[in-house]
TORGU-191236 format. One record per atom (N, C-alpha, C, O): residue number from 1; residue in one letter; atom name; x, y, z. Coordinates in steps of 0.02 Angstrom, whole numbers, plus 50000, padded with zeros to 5 digits. Atoms other than C-alpha are relative to their C-alpha. Last residue first. Layout:
NODE   i aa at     x     y     z
NODE NUM  a CA     X     Y     Z
...
//
This chain:
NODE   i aa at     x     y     z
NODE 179  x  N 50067 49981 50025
NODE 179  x CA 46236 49039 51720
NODE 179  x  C 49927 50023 50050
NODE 179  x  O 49874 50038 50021
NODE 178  x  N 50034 50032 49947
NODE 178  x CA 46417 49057 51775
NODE 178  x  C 49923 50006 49968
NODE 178  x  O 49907 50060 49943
NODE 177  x  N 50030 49955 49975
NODE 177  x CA 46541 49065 51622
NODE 177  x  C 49933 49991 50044
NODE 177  x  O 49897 49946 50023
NODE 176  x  N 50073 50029 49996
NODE 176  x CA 46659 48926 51621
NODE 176  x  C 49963 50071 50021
NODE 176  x  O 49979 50101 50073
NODE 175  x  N 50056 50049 49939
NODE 175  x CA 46828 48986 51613
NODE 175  x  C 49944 50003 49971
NODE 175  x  O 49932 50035 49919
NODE 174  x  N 50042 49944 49956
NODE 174  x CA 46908 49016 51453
NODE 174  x  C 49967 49961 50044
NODE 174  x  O 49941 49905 50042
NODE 173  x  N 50074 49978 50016
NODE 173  x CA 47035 48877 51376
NODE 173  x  C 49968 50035 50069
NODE 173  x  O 49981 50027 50129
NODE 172  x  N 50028 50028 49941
NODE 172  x CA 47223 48906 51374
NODE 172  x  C 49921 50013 49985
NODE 172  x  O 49896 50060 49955
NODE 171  x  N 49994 50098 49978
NODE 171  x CA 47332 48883 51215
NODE 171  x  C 49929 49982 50087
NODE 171  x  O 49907 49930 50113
NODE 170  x  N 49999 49998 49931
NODE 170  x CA 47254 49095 51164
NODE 170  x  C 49990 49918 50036
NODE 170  x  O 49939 49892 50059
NODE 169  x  N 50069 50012 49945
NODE 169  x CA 47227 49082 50993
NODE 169  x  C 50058 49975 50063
NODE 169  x  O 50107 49937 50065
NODE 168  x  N 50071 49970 50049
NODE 168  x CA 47344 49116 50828
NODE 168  x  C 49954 49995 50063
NODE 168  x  O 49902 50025 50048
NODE 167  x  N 50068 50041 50002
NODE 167  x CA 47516 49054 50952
NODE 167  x  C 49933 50070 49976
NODE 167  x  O 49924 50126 49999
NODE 166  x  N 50048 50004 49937
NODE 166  x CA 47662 49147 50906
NODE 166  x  C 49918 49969 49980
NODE 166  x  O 49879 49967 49932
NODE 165  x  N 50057 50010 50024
NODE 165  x CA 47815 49098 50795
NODE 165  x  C 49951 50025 50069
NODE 165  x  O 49967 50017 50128
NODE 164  x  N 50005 49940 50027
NODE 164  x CA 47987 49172 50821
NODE 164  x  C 49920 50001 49999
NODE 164  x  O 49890 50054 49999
NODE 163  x  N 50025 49979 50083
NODE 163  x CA 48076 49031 50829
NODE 163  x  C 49959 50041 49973
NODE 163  x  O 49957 50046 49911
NODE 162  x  N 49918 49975 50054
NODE 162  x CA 48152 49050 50988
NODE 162  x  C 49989 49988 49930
NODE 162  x  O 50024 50011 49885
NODE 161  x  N 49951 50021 49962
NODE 161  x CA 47976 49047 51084
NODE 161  x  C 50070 50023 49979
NODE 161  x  O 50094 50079 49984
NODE 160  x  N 49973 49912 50007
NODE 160  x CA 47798 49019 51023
NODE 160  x  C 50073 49993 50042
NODE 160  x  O 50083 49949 50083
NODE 159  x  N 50055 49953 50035
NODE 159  x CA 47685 48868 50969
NODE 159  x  C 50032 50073 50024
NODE 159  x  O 50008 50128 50010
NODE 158  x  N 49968 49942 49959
NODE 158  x CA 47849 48747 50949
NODE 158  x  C 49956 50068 49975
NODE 158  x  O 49962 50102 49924
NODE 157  x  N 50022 49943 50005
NODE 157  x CA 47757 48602 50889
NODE 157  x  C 50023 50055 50049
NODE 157  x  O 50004 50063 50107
NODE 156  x  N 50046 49953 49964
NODE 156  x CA 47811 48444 50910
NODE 156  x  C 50029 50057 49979
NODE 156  x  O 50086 50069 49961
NODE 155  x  N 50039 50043 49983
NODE 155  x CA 47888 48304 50809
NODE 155  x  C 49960 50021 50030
NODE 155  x  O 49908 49988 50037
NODE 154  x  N 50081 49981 50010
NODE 154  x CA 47948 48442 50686
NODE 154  x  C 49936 49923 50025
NODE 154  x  O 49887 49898 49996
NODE 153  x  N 50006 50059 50034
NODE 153  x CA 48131 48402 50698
NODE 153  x  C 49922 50000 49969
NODE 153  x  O 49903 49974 49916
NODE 152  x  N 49978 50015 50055
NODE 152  x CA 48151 48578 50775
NODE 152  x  C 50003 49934 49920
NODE 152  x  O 50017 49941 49861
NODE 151  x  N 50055 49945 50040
NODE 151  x CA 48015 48554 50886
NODE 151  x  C 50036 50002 49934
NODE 151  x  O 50013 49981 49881
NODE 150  x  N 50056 50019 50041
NODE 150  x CA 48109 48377 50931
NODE 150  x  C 49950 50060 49965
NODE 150  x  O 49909 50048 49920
NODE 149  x  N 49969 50019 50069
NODE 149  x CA 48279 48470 50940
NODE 149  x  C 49940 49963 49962
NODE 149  x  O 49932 49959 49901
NODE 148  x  N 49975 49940 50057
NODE 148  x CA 48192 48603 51073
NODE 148  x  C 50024 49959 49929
NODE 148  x  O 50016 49986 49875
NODE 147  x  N 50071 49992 50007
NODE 147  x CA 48120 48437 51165
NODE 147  x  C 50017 50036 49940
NODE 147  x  O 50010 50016 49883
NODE 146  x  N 50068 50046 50025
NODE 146  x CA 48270 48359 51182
NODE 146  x  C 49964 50019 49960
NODE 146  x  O 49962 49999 49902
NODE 145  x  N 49974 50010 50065
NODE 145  x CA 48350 48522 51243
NODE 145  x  C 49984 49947 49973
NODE 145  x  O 49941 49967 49934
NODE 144  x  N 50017 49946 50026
NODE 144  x CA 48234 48559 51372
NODE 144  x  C 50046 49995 49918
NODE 144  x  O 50029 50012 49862
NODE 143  x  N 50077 50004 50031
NODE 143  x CA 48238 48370 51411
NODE 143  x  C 50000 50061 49984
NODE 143  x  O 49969 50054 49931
NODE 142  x  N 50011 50034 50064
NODE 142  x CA 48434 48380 51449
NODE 142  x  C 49948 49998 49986
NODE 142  x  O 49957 50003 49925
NODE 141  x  N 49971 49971 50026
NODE 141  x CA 48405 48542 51566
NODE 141  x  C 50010 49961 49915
NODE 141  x  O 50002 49985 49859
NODE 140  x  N 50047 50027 50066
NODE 140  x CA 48274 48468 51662
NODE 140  x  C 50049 50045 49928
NODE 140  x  O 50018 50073 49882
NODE 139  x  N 50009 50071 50000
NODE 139  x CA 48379 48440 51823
NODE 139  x  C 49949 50005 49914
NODE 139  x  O 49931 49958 49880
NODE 138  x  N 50093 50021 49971
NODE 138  x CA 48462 48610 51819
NODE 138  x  C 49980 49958 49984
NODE 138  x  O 50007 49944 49931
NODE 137  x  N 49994 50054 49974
NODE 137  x CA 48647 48596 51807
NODE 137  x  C 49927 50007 50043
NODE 137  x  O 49903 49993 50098
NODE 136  x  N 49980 50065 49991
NODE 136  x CA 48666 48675 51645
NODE 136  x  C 49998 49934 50025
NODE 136  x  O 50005 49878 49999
NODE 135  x  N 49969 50000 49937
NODE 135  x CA 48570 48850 51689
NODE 135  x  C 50007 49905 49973
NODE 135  x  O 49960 49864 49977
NODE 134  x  N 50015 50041 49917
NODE 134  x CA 48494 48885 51521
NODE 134  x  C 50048 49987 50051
NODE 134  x  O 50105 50002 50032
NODE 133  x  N 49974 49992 49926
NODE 133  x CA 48492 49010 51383
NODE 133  x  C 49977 49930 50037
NODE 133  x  O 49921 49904 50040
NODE 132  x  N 50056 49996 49940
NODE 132  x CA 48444 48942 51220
NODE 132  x  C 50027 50033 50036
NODE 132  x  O 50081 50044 50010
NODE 131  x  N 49979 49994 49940
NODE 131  x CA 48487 48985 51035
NODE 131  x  C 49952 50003 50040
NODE 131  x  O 49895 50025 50035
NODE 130  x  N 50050 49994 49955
NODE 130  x CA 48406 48910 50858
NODE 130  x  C 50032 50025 50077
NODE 130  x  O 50022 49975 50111
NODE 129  x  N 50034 50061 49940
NODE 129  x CA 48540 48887 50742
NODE 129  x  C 49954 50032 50052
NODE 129  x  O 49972 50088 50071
NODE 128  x  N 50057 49976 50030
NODE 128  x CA 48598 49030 50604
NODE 128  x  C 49947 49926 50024
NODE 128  x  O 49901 49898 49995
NODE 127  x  N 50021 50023 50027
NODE 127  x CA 48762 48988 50639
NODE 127  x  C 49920 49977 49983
NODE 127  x  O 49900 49923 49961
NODE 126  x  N 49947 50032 50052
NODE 126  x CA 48853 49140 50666
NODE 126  x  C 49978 49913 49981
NODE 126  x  O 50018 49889 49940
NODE 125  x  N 49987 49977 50041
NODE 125  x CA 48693 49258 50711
NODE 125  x  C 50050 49947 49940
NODE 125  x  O 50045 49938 49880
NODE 124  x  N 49930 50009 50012
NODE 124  x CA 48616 49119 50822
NODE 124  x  C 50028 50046 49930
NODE 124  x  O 50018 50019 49875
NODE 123  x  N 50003 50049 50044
NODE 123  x CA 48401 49136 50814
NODE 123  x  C 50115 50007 50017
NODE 123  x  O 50123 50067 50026
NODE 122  x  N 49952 49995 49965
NODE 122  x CA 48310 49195 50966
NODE 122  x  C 50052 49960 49935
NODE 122  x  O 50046 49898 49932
NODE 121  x  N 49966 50013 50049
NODE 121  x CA 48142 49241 50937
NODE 121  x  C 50091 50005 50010
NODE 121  x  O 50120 50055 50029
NODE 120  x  N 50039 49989 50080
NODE 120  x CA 48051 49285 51086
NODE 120  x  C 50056 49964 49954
NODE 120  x  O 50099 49931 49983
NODE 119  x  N 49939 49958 50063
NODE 119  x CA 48096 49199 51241
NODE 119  x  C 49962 50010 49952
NODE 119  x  O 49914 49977 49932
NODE 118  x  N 50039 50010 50057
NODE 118  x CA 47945 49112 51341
NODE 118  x  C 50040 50058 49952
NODE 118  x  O 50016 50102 49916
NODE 117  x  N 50054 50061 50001
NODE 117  x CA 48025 49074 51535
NODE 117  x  C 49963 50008 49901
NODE 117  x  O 49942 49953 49882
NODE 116  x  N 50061 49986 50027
NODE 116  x CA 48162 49184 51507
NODE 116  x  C 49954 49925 50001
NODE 116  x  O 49962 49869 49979
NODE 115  x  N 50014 50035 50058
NODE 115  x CA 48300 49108 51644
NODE 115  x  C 49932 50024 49973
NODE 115  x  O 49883 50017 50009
NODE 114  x  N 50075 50044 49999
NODE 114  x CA 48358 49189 51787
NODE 114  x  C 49980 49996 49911
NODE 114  x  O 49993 50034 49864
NODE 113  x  N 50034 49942 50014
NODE 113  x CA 48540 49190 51818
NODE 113  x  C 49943 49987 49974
NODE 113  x  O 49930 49929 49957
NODE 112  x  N 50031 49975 49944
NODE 112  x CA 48614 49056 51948
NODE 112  x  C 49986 50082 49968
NODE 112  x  O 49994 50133 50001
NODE 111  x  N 50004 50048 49920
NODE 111  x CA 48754 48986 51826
NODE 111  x  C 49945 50066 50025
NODE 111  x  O 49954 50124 50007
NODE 110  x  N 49988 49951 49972
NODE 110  x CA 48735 49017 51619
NODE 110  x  C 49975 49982 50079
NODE 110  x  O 49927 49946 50093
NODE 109  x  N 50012 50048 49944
NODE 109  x CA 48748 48892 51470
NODE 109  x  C 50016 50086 50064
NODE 109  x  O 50054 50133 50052
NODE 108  x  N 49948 49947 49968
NODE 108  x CA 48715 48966 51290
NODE 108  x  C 50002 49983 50072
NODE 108  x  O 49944 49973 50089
NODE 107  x  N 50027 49986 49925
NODE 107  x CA 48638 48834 51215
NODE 107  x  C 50053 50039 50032
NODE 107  x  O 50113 50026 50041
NODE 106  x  N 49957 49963 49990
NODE 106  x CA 48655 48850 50995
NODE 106  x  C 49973 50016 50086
NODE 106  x  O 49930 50058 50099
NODE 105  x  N 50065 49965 49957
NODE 105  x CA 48525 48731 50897
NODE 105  x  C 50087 50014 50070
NODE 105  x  O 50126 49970 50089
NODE 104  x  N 50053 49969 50020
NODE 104  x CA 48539 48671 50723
NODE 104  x  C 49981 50023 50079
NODE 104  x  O 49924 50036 50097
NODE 103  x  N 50017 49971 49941
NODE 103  x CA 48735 48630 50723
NODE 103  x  C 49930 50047 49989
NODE 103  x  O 49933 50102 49961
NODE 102  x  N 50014 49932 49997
NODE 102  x CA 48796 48514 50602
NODE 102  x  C 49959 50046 50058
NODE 102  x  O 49929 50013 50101
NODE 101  x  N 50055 50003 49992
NODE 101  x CA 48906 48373 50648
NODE 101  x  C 49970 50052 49985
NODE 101  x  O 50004 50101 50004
NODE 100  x  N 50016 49933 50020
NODE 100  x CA 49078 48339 50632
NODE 100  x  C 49927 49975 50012
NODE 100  x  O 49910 49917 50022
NODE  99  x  N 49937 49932 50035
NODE  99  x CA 49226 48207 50658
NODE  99  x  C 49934 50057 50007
NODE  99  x  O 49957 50108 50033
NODE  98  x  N 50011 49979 50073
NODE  98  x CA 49070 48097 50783
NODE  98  x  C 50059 50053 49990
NODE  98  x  O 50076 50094 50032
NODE  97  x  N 50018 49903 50011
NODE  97  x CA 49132 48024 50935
NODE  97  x  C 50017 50017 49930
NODE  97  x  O 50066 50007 49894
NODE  96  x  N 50011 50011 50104
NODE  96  x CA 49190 47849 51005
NODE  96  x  C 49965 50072 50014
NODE  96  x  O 49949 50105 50063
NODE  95  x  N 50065 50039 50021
NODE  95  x CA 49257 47862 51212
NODE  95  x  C 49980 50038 49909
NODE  95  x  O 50001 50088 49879
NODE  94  x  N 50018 50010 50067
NODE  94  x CA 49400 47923 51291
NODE  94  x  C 49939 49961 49992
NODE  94  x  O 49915 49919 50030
NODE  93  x  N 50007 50049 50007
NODE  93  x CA 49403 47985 51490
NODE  93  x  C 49991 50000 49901
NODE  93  x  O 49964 50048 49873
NODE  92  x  N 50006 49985 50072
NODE  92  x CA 49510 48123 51548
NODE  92  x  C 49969 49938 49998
NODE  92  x  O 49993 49896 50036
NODE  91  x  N 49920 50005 50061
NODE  91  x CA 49496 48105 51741
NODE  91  x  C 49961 50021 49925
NODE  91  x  O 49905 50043 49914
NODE  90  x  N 49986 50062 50030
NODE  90  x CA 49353 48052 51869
NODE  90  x  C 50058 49993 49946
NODE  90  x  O 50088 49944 49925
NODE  89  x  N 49993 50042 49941
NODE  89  x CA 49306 48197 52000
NODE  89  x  C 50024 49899 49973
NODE  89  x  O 50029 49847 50005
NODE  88  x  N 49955 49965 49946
NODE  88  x CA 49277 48307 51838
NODE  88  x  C 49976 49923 50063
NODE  88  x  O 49930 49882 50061
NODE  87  x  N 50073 50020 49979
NODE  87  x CA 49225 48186 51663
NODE  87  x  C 50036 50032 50085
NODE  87  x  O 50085 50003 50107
NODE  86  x  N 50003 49988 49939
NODE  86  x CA 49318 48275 51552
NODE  86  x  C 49962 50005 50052
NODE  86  x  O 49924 50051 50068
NODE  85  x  N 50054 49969 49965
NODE  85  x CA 49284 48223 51373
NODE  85  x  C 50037 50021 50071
NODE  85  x  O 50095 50007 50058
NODE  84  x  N 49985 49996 49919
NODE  84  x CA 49396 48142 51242
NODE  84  x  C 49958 50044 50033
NODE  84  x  O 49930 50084 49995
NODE  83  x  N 49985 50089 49969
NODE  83  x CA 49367 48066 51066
NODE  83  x  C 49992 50005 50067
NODE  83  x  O 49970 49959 50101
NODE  82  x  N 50055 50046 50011
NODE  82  x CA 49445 48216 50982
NODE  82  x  C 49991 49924 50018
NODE  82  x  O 50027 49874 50011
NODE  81  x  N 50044 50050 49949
NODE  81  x CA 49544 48313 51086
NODE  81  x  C 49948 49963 49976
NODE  81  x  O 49902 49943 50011
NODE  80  x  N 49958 50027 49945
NODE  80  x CA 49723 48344 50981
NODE  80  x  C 49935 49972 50058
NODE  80  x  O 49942 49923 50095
NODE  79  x  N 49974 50063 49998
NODE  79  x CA 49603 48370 50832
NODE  79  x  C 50046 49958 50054
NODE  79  x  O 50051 49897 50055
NODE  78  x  N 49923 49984 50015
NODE  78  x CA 49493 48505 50900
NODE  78  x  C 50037 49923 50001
NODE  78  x  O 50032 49878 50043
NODE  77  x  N 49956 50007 49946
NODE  77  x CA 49319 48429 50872
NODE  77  x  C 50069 50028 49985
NODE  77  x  O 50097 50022 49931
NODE  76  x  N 49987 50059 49975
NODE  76  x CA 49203 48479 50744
NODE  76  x  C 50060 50036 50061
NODE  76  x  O 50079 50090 50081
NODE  75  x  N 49966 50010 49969
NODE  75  x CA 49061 48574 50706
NODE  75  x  C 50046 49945 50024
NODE  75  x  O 50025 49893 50050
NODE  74  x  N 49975 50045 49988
NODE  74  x CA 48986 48650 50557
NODE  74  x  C 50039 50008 50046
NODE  74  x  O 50075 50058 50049
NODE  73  x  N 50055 50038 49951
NODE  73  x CA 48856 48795 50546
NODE  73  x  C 50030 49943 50018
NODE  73  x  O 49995 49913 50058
NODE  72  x  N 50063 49996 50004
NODE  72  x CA 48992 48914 50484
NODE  72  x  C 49932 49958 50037
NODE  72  x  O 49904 49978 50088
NODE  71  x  N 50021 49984 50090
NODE  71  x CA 49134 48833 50520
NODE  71  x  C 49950 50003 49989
NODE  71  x  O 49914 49953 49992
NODE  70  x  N 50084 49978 50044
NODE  70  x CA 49156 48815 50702
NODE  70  x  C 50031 50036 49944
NODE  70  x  O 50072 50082 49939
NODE  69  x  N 50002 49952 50048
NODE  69  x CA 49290 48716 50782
NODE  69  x  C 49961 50000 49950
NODE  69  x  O 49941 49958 49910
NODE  68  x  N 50044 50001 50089
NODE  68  x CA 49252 48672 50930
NODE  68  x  C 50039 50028 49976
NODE  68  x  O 50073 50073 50001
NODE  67  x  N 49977 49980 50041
NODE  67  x CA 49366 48645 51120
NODE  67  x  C 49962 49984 49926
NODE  67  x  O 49968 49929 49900
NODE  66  x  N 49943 49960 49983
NODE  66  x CA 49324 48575 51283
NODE  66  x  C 50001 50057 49946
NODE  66  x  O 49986 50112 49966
NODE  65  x  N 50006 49964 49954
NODE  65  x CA 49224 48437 51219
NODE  65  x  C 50060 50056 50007
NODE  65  x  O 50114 50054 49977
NODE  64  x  N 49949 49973 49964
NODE  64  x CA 49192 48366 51052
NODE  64  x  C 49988 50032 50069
NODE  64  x  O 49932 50056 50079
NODE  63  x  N 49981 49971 50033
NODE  63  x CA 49065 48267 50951
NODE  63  x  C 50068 50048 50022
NODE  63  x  O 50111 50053 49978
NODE  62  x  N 49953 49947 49987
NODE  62  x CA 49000 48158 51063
NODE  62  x  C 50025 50021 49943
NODE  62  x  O 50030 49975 49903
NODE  61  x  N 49905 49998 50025
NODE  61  x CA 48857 48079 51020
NODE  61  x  C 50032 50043 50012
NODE  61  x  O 50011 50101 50010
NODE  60  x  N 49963 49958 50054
NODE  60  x CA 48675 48082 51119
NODE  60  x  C 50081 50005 49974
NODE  60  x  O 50127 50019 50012
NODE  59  x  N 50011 50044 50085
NODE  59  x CA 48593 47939 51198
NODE  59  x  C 50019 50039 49944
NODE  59  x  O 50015 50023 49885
NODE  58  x  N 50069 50010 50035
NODE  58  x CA 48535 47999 51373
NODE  58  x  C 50001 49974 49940
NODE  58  x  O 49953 49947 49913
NODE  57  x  N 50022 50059 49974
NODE  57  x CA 48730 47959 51441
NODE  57  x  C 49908 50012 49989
NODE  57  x  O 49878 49964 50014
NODE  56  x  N 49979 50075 50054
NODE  56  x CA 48794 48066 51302
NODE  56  x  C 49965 49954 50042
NODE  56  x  O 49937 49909 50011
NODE  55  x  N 50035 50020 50058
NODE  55  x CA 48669 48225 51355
NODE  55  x  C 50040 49925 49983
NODE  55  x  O 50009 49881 49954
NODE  54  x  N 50077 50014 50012
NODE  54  x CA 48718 48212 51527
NODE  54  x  C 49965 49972 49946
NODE  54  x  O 49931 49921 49943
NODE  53  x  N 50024 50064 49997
NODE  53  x CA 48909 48206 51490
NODE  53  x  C 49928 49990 50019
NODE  53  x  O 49908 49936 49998
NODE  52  x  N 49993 50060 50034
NODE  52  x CA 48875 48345 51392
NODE  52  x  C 50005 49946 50033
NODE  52  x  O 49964 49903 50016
NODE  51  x  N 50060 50024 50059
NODE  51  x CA 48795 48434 51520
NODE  51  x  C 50022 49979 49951
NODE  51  x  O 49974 49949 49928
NODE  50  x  N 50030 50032 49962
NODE  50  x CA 48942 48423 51652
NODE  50  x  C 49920 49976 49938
NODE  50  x  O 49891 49924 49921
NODE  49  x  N 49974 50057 50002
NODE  49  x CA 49082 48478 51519
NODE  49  x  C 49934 49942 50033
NODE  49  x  O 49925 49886 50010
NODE  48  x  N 49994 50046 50071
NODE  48  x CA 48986 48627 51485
NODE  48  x  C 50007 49938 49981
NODE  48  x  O 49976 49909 49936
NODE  47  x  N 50032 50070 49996
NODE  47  x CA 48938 48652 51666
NODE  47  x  C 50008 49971 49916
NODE  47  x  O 49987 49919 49891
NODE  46  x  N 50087 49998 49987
NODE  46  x CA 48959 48841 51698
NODE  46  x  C 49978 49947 49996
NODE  46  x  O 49922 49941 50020
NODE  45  x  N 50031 50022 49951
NODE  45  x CA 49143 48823 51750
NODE  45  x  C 49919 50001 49988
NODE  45  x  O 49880 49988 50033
NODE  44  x  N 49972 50046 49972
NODE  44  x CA 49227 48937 51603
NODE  44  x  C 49954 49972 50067
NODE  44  x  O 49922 50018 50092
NODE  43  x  N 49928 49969 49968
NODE  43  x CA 49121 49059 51543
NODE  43  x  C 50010 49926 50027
NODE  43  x  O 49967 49883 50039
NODE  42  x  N 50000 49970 49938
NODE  42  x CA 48975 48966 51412
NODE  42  x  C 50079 50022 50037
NODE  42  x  O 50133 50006 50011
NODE  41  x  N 49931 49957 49986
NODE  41  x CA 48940 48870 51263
NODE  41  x  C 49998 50056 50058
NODE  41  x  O 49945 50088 50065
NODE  40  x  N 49994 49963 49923
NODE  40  x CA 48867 48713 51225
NODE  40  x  C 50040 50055 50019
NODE  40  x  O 50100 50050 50029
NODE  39  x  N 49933 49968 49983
NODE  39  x CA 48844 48679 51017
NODE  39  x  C 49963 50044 50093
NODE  39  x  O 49920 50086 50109
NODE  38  x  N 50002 49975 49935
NODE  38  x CA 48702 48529 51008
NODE  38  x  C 50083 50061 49988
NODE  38  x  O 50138 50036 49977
NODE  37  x  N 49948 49987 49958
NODE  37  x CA 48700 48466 50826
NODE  37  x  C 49965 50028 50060
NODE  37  x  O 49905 50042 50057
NODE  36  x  N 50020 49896 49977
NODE  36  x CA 48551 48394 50742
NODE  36  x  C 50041 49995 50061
NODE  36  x  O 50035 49957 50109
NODE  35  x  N 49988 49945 50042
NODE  35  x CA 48602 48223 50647
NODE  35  x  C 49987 50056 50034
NODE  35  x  O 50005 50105 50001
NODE  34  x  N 50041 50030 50047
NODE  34  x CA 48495 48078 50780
NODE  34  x  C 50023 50043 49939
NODE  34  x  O 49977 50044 49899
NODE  33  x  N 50059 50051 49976
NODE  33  x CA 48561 48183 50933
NODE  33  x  C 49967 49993 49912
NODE  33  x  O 49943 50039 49878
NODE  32  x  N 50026 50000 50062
NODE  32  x CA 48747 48279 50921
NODE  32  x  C 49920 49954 50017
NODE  32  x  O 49922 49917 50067
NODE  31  x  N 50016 50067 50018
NODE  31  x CA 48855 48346 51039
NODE  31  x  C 49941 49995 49935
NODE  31  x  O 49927 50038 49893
NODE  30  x  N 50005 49997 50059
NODE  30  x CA 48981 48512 51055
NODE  30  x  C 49956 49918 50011
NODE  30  x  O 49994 49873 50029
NODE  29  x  N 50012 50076 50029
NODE  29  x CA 49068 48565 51179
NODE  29  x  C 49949 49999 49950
NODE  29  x  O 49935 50052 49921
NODE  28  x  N 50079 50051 49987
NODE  28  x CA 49129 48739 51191
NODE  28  x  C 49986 49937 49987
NODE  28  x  O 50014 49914 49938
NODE  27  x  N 50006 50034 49911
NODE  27  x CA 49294 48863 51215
NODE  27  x  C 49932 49980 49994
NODE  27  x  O 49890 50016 50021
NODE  26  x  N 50046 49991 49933
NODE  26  x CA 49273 48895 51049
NODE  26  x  C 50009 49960 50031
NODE  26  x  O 50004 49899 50026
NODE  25  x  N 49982 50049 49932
NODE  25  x CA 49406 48890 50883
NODE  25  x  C 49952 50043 50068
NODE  25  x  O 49955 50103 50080
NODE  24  x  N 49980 49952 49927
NODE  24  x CA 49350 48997 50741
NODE  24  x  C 49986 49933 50034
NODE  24  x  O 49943 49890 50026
NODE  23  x  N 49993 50020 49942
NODE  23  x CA 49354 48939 50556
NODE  23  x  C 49995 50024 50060
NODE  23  x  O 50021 50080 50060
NODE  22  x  N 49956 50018 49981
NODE  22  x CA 49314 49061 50406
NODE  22  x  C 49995 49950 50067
NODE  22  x  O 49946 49965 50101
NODE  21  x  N 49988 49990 49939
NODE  21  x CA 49157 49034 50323
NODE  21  x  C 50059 49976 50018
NODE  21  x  O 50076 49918 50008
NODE  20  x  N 50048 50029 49963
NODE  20  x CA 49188 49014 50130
NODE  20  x  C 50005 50020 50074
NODE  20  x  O 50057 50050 50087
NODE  19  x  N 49995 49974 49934
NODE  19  x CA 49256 49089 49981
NODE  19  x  C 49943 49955 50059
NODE  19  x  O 49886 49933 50048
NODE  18  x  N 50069 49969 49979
NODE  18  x CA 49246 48952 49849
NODE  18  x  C 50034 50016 50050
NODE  18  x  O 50075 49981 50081
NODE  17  x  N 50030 50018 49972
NODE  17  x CA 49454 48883 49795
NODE  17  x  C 49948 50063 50039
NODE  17  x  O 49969 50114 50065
NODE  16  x  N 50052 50040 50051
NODE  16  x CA 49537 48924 49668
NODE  16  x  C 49936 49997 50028
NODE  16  x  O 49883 50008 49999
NODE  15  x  N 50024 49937 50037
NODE  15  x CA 49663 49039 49757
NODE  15  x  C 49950 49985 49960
NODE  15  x  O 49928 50027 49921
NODE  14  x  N 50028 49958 49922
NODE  14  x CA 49676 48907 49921
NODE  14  x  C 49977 50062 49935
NODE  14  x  O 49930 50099 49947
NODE  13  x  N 50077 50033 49960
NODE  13  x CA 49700 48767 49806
NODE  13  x  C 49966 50057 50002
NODE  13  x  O 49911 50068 49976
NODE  12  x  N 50031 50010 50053
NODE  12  x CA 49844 48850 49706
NODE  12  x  C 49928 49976 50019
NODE  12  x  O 49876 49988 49988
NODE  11  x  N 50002 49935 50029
NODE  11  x CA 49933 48889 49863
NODE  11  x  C 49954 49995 49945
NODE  11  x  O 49911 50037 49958
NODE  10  x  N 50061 49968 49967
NODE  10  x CA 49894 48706 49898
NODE  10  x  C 49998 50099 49999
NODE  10  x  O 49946 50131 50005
NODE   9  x  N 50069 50014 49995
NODE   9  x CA 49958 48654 49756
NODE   9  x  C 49950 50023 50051
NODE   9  x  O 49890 50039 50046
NODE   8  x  N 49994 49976 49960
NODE   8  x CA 50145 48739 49720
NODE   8  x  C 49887 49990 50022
NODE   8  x  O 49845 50035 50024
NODE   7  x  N 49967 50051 49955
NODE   7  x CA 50184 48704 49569
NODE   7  x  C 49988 49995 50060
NODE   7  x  O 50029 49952 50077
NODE   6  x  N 50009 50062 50008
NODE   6  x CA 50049 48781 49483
NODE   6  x  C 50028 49958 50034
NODE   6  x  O 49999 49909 50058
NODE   5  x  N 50031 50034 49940
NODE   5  x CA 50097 48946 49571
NODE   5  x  C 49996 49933 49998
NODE   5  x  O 50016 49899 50045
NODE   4  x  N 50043 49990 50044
NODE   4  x CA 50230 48966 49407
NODE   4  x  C 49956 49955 50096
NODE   4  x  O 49971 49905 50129
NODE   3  x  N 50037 50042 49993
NODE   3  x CA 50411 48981 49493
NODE   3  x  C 49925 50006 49979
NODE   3  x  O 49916 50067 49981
NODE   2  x  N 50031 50022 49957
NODE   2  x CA 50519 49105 49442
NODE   2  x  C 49952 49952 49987
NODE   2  x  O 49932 49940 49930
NODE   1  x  N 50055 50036 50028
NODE   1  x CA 50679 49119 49352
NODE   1  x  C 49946 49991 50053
NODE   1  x  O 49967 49967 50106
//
């Protein structure tokens, strides 16, 4: 006699249930400012751990360190580290932190390589977030991202860059012609 799936619910879930972005686990942190995710990602040692705690002590949520898991544009924390950070020369430390967050802007973290000063269009294939390059433990690293979530937010104007857009007129004005 066999069994009818019905019995058997989450099998029954899983065949019912909308295809959707599969999961993938990243070696990355992960914060959050005002709803608009931060995903940090980089080779081991580039400062992942070091620029999140940056961004939390400017005022941004933790969301995970060490370890994401990305669903499509969603990120949360691996459940064995949610909550926890690694603060180096100080230990595991806990502290409050968002289950999930979505992710509108994708920093790719990279040591002592040179940085596009005016990127063209730069958009994140797997979540379709805004990507940066930057060097982690450069001093304007949290304000570059800041800034990038306020263009995104549309408190300023991002007149050319990773979104693709370019400035209609030339931002600098002509010299003075001599008379």
């Amino acid at each position: 006699m066999s069994r009818s799936i019905s019995h058997i619910p989450e099998a029954a879930h899983r065949l019912c249930a909308v295809p959707s972005c599969s999961g993938q686990l990243l070696h990355a942190s992960c914060a959050c400012w005002e709803g608009l995710g931060v995903l940090l990602t980089g080779a081991s040692g580039c400062g992942k751990s070091s620029l999140l705690l940056r961004l939390i002590d400017a005022g941004f949520a933790l969301v995970g360190d060490d370890q994401i898991l990305l669903q499509c544009s969603t990120a949360r924390p691996a459940p064995a580290l949610a909550g926890l950070i690694e603060v180096r020369g100080l230990g595991i430390v806990q502290m409050s932190s968002l289950p999930e967050t979505s992710i509108v802007l994708r920093v790719d973290l990279t040591r002592n390589a040179p940085i596009v000063r005016l990127p063209g269009k730069t958009i994140d294939p797997q979540t379709g977030a805004w990507c940066l390059t930057l060097d982690a433990f450069h001093a304007d690293a949290v304000a570059v991202i800041r800034t990038a979530l306020r263009c995104f937010r549309g408190d300023f104007t991002l007149v050319c860059g990773v979104n693709g857009e370019m400035a209609a007129a030339n931002p600098f004005p002509k010299k003075r012609e001599e008379s």
